[in-house]
C-alpha positions as CSV (number, residue, x, y, z in Angstrom):
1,X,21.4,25.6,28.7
2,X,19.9,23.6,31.6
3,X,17.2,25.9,32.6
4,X,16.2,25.4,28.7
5,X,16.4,21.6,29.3
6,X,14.5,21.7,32.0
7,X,12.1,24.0,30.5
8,X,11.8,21.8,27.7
9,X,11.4,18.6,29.9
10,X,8.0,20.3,31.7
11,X,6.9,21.4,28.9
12,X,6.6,18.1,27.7
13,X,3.1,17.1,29.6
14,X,1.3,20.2,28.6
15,X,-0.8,20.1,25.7
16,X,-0.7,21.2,22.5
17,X,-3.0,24.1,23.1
18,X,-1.2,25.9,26.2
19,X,2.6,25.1,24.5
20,X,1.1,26.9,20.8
21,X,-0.4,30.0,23.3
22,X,3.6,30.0,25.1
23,X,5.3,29.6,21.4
24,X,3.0,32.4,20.0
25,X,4.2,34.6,23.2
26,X,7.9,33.4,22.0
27,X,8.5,30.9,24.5
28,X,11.1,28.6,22.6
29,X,11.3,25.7,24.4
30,X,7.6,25.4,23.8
31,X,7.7,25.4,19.7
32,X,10.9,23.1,20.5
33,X,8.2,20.4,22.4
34,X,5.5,21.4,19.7
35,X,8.0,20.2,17.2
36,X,9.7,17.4,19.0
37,X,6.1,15.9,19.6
38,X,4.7,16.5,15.6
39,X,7.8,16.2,13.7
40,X,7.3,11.9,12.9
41,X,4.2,12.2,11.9
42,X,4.7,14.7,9.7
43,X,7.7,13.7,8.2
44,X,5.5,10.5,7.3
45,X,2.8,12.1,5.9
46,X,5.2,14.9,3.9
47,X,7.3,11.4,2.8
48,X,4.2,9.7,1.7
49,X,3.4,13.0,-0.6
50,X,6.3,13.6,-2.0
51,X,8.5,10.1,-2.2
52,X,11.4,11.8,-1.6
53,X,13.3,11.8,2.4
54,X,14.6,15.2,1.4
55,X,12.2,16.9,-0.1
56,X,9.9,15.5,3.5
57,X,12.2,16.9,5.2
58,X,12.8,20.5,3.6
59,X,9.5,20.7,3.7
60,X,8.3,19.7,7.3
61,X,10.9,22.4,8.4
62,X,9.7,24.6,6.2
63,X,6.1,24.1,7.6
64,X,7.8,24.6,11.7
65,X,9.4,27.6,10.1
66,X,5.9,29.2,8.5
67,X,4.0,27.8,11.8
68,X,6.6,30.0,13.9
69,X,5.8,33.1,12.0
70,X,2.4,32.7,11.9
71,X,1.6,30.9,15.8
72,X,0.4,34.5,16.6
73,X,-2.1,34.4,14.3
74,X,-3.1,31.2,15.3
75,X,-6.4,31.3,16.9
76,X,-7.5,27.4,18.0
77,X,-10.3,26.6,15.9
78,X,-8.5,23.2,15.3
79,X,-6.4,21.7,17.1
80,X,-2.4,22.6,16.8
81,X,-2.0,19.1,15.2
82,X,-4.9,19.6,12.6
83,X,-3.0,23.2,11.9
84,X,0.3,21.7,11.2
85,X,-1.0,19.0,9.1
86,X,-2.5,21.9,6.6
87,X,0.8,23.4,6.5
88,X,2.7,20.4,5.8
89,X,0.2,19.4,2.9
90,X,0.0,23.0,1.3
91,X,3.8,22.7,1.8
92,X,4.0,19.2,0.0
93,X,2.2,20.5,-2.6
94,X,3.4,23.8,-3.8
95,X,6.8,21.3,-3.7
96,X,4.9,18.8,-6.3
97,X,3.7,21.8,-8.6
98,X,7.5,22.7,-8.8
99,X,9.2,19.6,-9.0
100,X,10.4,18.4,-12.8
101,X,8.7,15.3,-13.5
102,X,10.5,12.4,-12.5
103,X,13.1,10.8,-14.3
104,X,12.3,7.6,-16.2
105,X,13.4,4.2,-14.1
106,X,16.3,3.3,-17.1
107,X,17.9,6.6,-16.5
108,X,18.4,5.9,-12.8
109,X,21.7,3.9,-12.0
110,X,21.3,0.7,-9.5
111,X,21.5,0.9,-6.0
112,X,24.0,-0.1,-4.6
113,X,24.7,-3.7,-3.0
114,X,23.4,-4.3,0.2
115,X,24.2,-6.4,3.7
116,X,24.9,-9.4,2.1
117,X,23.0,-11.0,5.2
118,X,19.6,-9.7,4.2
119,X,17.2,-11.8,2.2
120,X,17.8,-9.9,-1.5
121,X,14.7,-11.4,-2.8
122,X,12.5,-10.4,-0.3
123,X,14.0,-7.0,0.2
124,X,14.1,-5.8,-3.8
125,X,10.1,-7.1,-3.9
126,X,9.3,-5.3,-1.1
127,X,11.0,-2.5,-2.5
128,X,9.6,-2.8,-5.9
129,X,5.7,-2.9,-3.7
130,X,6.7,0.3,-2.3
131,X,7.8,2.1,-5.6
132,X,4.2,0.2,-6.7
133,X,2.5,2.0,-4.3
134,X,4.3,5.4,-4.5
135,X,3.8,5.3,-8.3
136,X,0.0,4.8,-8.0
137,X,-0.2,7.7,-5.1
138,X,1.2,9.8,-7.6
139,X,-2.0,8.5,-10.1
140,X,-4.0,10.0,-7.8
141,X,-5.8,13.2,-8.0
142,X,-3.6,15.2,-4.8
143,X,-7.5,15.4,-3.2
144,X,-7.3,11.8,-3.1
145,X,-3.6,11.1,-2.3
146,X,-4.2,13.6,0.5
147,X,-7.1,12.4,1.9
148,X,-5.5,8.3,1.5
149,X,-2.3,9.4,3.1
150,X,-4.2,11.4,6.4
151,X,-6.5,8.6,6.6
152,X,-4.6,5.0,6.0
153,X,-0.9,6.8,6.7
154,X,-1.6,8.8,10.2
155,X,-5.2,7.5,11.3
156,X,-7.2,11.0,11.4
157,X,-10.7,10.7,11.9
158,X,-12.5,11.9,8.7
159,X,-13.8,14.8,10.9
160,X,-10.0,16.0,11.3
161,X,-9.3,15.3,7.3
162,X,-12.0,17.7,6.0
163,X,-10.4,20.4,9.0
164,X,-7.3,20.1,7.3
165,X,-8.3,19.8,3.6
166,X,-10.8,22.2,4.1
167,X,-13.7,20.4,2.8
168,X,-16.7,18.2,4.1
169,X,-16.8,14.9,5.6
170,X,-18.8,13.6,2.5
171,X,-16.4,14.8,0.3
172,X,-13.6,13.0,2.4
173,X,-15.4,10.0,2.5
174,X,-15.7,10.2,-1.7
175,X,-12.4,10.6,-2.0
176,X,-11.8,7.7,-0.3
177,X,-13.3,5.7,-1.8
178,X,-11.9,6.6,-5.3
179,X,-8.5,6.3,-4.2
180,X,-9.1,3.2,-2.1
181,X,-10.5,1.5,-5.6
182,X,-7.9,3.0,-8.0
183,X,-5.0,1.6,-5.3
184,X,-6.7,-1.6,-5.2
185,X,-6.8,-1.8,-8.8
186,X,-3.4,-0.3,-9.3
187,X,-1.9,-3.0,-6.4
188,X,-4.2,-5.6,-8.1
189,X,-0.7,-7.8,-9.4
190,X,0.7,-7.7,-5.3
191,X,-2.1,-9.5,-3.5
């Protein structure tokens, strides 16, 4: 266990590219540091997708699991970050196509109360912006929400978001732009 530690621990400064070409040779400890170092980000980005912390979750591991089978395969073109993001995405959603539809907000029983320290008001409207927003993600065409979430949610450059969407930068940059102007007018009644 310590020599794994400590393995793990100089692992961390390498990059990406050296820890994928270790993992791919079956080196552990380096997928371990490839998936302590990507595993926020794209539990954010699978979260923004799919709404759900579990379903993020299920399928951010199952994106590490398919990236473990597949590292030998892996042959750079992108970068290892770029890789994982298209795996979480086509992960996210094959999960959407499956899911029933959602249930309708009078079926779902109230939360329960919170600290009774907190600011109620302010919590449940900020709360009801982020349902808002989640709803009108899930207006979007999943080019769109994809494209929305890589750019506004984790910062890619739109060089990275066609990489990992597969498609030009123009067509990134139309994208966009429709889902920048169907969020706006969707989030018109929170400015």
């Amino acid at each position: 266990m310590i020599e794994r530690t400590a393995s793990s621990r100089l692992g961390c400064g390498l990059p990406d590219r050296l820890l994928a070409v270790r993992a791919a040779e079956g080196d552990e400890d380096a997928f371990a540091v490839l998936v302590q170092r990507h595993s926020r980000s794209l539990l954010t980005l699978a979260r923004c997708m799919l709404g759900n912390p579990q379903d993020a979750e299920e399928a951010v591991q199952d994106a590490f699991v398919s990236a473990w089978r597949h590292l030998p395969e892996y042959r750079h073109r992108a970068e290892f970050r770029t890789w994982m993001y298209r795996i979480t995405v086509n992960r996210c959603q094959t999960m959407c196509h499956r899911r029933p539809p959602p249930l309708p907000l009078d079926t779902v029983a109230e939360p329960a109360a919170g600290d009774a320290w907190s600011q109620p008001a302010r919590a449940a409207e900020q709360d009801a912006a982020t349902a808002a927003l989640f709803r009108a993600l899930a207006e979007l065409d999943a080019g769109q929400r994809v494209c929305w979430i890589l750019r506004e949610v984790q910062g890619l450059p739109y060089k990275e978001i066609a990489h990992v969407t597969r498609t030009g930068e123009q067509t990134v940059r139309g994208r966009l732009f429709r889902a920048r102007r169907s969020l706006q007018e969707a989030m018109g009644s929170w400015r």
